[in-house]
N, C-alpha and C positions, 0 to 999 in steps of 0.2 A: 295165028300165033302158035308157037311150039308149048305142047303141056307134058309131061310127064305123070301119065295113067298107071295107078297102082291096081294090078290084080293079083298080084301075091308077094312077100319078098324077093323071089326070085323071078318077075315076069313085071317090071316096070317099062311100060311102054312110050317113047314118043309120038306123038300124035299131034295135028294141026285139030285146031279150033276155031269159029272165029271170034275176033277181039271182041268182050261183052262192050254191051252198051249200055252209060250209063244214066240215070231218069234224076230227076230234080233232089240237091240235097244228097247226091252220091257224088264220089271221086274214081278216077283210074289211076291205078299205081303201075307203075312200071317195076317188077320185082328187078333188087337191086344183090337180094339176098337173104337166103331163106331155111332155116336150119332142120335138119332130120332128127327128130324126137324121137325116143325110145320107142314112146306108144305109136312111134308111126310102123315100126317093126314087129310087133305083138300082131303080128298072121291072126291068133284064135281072136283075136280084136277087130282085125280090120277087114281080115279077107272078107266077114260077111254082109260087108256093103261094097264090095269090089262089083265093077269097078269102079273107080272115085281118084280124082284129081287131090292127092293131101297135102301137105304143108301147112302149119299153122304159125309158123316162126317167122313172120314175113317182114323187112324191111325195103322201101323203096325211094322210088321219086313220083310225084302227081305231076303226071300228061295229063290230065284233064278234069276240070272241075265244074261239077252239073248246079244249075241254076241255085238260088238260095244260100249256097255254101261262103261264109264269110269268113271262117276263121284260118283257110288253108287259100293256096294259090299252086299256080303251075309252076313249077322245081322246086317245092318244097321236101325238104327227104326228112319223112316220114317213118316210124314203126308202126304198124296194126295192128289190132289185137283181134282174131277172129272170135271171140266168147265177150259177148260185154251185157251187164243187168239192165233190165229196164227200168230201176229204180222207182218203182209204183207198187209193185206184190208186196204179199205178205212180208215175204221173206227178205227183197231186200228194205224193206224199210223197218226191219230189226237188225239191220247189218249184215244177214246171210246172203251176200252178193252172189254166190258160187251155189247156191241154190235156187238160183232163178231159176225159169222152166225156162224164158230167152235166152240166158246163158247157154243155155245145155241145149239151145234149138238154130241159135243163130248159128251162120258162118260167115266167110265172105266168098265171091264166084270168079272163079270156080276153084283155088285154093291155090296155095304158097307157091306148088311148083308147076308153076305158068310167068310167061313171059310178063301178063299182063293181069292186074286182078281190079275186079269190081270191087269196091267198098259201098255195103248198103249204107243207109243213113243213120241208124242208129248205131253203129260202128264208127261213124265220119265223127258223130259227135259224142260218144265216149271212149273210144278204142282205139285213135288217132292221135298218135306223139308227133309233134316237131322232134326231130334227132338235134341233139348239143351238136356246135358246128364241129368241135375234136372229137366227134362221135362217129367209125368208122360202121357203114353198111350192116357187115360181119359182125363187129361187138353189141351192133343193134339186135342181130337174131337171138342174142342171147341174154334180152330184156327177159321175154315170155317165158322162158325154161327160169330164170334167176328169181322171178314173182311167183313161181307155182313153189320155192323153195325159200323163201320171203312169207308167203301165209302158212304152209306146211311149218315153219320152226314159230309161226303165232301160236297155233295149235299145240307144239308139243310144248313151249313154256320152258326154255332152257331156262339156267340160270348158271351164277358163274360157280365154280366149285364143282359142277356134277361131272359125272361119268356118262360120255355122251356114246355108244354101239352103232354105228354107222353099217349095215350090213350090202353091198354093192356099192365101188366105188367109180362107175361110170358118172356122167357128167353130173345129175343131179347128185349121187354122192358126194364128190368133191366139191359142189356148190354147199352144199349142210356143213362138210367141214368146215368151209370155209367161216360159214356164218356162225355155227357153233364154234369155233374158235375165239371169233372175236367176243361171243359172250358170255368168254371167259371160262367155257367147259374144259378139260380133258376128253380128246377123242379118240377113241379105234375105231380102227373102220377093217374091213374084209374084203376080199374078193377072190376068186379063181383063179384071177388075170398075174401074172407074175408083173407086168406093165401097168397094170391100173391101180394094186398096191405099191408099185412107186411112185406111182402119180399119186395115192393119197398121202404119199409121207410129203413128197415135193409141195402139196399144198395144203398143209400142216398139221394131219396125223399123229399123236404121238405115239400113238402104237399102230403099227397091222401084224394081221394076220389070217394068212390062207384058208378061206372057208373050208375048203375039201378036207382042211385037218385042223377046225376051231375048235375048241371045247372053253363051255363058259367058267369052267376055270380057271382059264388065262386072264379074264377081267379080276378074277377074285385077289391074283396078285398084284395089282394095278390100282385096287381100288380098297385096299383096306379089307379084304376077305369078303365086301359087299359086292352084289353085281351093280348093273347099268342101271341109274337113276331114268333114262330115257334111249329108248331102239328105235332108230328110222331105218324103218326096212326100205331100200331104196333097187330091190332086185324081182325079178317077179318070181322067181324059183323053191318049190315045196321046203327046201333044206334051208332057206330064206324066214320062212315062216317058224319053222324050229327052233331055229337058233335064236330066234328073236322070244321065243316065249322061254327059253331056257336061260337066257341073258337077263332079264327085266328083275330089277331089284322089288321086293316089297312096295309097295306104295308109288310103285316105279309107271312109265309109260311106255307104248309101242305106238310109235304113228307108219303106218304102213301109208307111202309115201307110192308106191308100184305093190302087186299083188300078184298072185299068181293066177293059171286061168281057171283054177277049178276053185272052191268057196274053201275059206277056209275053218277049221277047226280048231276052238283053245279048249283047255282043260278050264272051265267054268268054275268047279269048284277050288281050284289052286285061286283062280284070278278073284273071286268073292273074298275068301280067306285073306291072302294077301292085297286087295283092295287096289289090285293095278289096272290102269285104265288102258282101254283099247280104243285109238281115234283113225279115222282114216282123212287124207288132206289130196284135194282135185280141180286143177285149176286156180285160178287167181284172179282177180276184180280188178279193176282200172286203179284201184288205190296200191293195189304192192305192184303195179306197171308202172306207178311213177317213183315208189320207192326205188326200183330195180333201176331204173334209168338213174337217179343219184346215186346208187350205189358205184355203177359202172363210170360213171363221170367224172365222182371225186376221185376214181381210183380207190376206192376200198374194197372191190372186187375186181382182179384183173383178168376179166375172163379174153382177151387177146392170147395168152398161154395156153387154153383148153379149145381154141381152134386147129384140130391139126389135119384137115383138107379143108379144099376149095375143088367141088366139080361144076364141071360146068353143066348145065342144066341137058342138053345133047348126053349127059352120061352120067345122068339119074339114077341110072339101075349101079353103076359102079359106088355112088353112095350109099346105096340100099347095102348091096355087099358088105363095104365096111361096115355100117352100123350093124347090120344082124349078125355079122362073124365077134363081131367084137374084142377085136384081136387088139391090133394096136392102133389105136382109134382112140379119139376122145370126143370132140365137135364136130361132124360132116356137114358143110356149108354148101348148099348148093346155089350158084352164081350163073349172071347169064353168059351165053355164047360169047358175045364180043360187048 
C-alpha cells in the first residue's frame, strides 16, 4: 500500500508498505480522508521522530474486522480517533481524559496518511464513530481538530457578554470563533494573513486586526476601555505570546491553544496582582468527539466552507506545502488516489 513518510515539511515521501494485519478485536480501515493538522507542520515538533507515517484526522470505511468485534462490520464508514483514555487511571477516572499516559502513548498503524490503517482495540472500542449517513468523509476529518476546540473553549469558560482575543486565525482559530460566537461572546481575532483575516470576519469576527500592527489598545475601544476577559492564543509565534499577555483583562484568562517552540515567559508579578489565569488545552477525549460529530450534523458548525483542497494522497508533499506556507489555505484534506 502507498504511505506518505514525513521527514521534514519539505521531504514528504511516497513509499509502499505492506497492508498491516489485523489480530482479534481490531479493524482495517480504508483511509477514505484525512486531514493535515497544524501540529503536523511544527518541524521543531515532529522532525524529531522522523521518520513517521502522520495523520491523526482520519476517516474511512472497514475492509475488515478481526474476531470479537460486534459493534462495527465491513462498510461501515467510520471516524477514528488515534488518542483515546483507558478509563481505569487516576486521572481519567477524575475526568482528566487527556491526561491519561494511554492517551498520550496510543496511536493507530501506521497513521492517517496510508492507504490503509490498523485500529488497535482499545481505539475500536472507544475511538471508533459510525459517520451520520449526511455525513461527508471530508467533514468527518474535521470531528478531531472541532473536539480539541470543543474542550479547549470548556477550559477557558466563555460566557456570553465577554470580550473573547482570538490571536491566529487559521483553522483552529476560526473553529473558537465560531464556538465563541455562539456563546454569546464579542470576538477579535488576528493574523498576518490578509486571507485568513477574512476568513475570520466571514466566520463571524466582529473585529480584526493585523497582528504585525495590533496594539492592545484597539480592544480598549471595543470593549469599554477594558481589555479581553479571555485570549486563545491559537498561533505558535513569540509575538503570539505577547500580545496575549498585553490583551488579558484583570481577572481575565489566556488558554494557549498552540504555543511556541521555545517555553514561554509571563510577567509573574503582573499575573499574581491582577489574578489572571494561565491554562493550556491538548487534545480531546471521546466525549467532545461525539460532541463535535453533533455539532457538525445539526449544522451548527459548518466546517464544508473551511475545506479548501482535497490532494490526493500520491501528492502529500503538495499538502504539506500549503499548510506550512499558509498562504491561502484553510483545511488540506488528503484523499485517496482513485
Amino acid at each position: 500500500m502507498k504511505v506518505a513518510v514525513y521527514y521534514s515539511n519539505e521531504d514528504v515521501r511516497i513509499e509502499e508498505r505492506p497492508v498491516p494485519h489485523i489480530a482479534n478485536g481490531e479493524i482495517l480501515v480504508r483511509m477514505m480522508a484525512s486531514g493535515i493538522c497544524g501540529t503536523d507542520v511544527m518541524q521543531w515538533y515532529r522532525q524529531k521522530k522522523a521518520p513517521r507515517i502522520l495523520g491523526h484526522e482520519m476517516a474511512g470505511e472497514i475492509v475488515e474486522i478481526g474476531s470479537g468485534v460486534k459493534e462495527f462490520k465491513k462498510g461501515d464508514r467510520v471516524f477514528v480517533s488515534h488518542h483515546v483514555p483507558c478509563y481505569k487511571c487516576h486521572y481519567c477516572l477524575d475526568g482528566n481524559y487527556t491526561a491519561c499516559e494511554l492517551l498520550h502513548a496510543g496511536n493507530y498503524d501506521p497513521g492517517g496518511f496510508s492507504e490503509y490503517i490498523r485500529v488497535p482495540g482499545q481505539n475500536v472500542k472507544s475511538g471508533t464513530f459510525p459517520l451520520p449517513d449526511d455525513m461527508t468523509y471530508e467533514e468527518a476529518a474535521m470531528i478531531e481538530p472541532l473536539a480539541c476546540v470543543v474542550l479547549g473553549q470548556k477550559q477557558a469558560k466563555i460566557k456570553k457578554g465577554q470580550t473573547v482575543l482570538i490571536i491566529g486565525s487559521g483553522i483552529s482559530g476560526l473553529l473558537h470563533i465560531l464556538l465563541a460566537k455562539q456563546k454569546g461572546a464579542t470576538v477579535a481575532a488576528t493574523d498576518i494573513n490578509e486571507y485568513r483575516l477574512n476568513k475570520a470576519s466571514e466566520f463571524g469576527a466582529d473585529y480584526v486586526f493585523r497582528a504585525d500592527r495590533y496594539s492592545s489598545d484597539e480592544l480598549k475601544t471595543i470593549n469599554k476601555d477594558c481589555l479581553a476577559e479571555c485570549v486563545i492564543v491559537c498561533a505558535g509565534a513569540k509575538q503570539a505570546v505577547d500580545n496575549a499577555v498585553s490583551s488579558v483583562d484583570r481577572k481575565g484568562k489566556i488558554l494557549f491553544f498552540a504555543v511556541p517552540s521555545s517555553d514561554i515567559t509571563i510577567p509573574s508579578v503582573m499575573f499574581w496582582r491582577d489574578e489572571i489565569t494561565v491554562t493550556f488545552s491538548y487534545g480531546a477525549s471521546p466525549l467532545e468527539l461525539r460532541e463535535a460529530i453533533e455539532l457538525i450534523n445539526s449544522g451548527a458548525v459548518n466546517v464544508k466552507k473551511m475545506i479548501t483542497h482535497r490532494i490526493p494522497l500520491s501528492e502529500c508533499q503538495k499538502g504539506f506545502n500549503l499548510v506550512s506556507k499558509a498562504e491561502e489555505s484553510l483545511k488540506v484534506v488528503i484523499v485517496p488516489d482513485n
